[in-house]
C-alpha positions as CSV (number, residue, x, y, z in Angstrom):
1,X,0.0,0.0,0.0
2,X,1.5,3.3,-0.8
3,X,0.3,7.0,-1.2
4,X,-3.0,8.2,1.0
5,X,-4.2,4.4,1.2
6,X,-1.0,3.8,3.5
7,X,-1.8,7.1,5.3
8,X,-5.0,6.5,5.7
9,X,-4.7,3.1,7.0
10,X,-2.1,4.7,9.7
11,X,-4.6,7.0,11.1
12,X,-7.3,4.8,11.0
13,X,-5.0,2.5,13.1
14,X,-3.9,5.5,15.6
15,X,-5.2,5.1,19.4
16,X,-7.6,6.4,20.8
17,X,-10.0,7.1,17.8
18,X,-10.3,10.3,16.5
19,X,-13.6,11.5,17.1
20,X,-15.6,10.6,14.1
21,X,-15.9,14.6,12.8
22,X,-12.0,15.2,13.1
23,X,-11.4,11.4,11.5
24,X,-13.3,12.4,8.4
25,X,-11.5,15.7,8.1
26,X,-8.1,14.1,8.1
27,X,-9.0,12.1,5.9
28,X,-10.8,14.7,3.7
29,X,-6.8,16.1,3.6
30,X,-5.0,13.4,2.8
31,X,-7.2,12.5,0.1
32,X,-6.7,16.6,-1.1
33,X,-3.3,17.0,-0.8
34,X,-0.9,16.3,-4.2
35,X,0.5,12.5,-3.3
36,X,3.7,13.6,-4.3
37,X,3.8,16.2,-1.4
38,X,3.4,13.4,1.4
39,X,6.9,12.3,1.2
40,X,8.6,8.7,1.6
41,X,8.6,8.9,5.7
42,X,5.1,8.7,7.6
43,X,6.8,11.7,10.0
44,X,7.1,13.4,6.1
45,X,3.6,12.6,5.1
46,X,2.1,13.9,8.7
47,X,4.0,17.2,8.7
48,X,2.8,17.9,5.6
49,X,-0.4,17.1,6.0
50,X,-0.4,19.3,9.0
51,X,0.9,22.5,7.1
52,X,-2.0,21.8,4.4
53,X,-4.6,21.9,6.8
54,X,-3.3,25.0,8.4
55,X,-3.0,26.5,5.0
56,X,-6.0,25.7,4.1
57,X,-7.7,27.3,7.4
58,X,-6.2,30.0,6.8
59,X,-7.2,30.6,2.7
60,X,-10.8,29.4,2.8
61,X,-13.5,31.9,3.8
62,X,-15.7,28.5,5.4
63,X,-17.7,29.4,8.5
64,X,-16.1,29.1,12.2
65,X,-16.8,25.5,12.3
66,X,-15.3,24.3,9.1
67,X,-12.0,26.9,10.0
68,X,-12.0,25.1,13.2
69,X,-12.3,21.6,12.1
70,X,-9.4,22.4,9.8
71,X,-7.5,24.3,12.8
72,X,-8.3,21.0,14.5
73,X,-6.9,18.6,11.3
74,X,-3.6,20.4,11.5
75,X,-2.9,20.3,15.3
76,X,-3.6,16.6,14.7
77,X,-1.0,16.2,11.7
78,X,1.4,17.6,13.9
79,X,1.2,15.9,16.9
80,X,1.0,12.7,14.7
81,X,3.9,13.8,12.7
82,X,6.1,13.8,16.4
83,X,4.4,10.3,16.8
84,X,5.5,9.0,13.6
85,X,9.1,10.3,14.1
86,X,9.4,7.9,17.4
87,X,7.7,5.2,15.5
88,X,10.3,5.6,13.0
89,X,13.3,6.8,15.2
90,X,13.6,10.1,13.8
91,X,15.1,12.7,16.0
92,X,12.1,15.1,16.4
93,X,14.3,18.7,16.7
94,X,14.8,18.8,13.4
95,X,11.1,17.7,12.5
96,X,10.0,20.6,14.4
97,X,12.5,23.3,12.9
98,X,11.1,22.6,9.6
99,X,7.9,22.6,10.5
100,X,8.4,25.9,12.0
101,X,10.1,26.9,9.3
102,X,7.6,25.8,6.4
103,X,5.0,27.1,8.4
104,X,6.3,30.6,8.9
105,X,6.6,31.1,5.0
């Protein structure tokens, strides 16, 4: 499995649950976002995700709920982004100085 199907199949697999509004909306992202922007690391693929979301709450015009649900999406990416990275052994400092970093552009 490769691309948003392995993605997805990580959330899904993620404990506890996502509540089922905030599960949909992640995986509302990971189905938006360009495959090619998602990486070869599951740490790559979350951090990504997470700067989409924000992007994205930040562009659309929605009503509070949908900006929050996307505000919600992209906390999520992140903190699953610093999961992945001890899943995967990645030293997280430099995971968060490019996320910073991508995020401040």
């Amino acid at each position: 499995m490769s691309g948003p199907g392995r993605v997805v199949a990580w959330l899904r697999a993620r404990t506890p649950e996502a509540p089922q509004l905030l599960a949909e909306r992640l995986e509302r992202h990971v189905r938006a976002i360009p495959e090619e922007r998602l990486g070869t690391t599951m740490t790559e693929a979350m951090g990504a995700l997470g700067l989409a979301a924000l992007e994205v709450s930040l562009e659309r015009g929605e009503t509070a709920d949908e900006c929050a649900l996307d505000l919600l999406a992209a906390d999520a990416f992140v903190t699953y982004a610093f999961e992945a990275a001890a899943e995967e052994g990645v030293d997280v400092t430099p995971v968060a100085q490019e996320l910073l970093s991508r995020a401040a552009r």
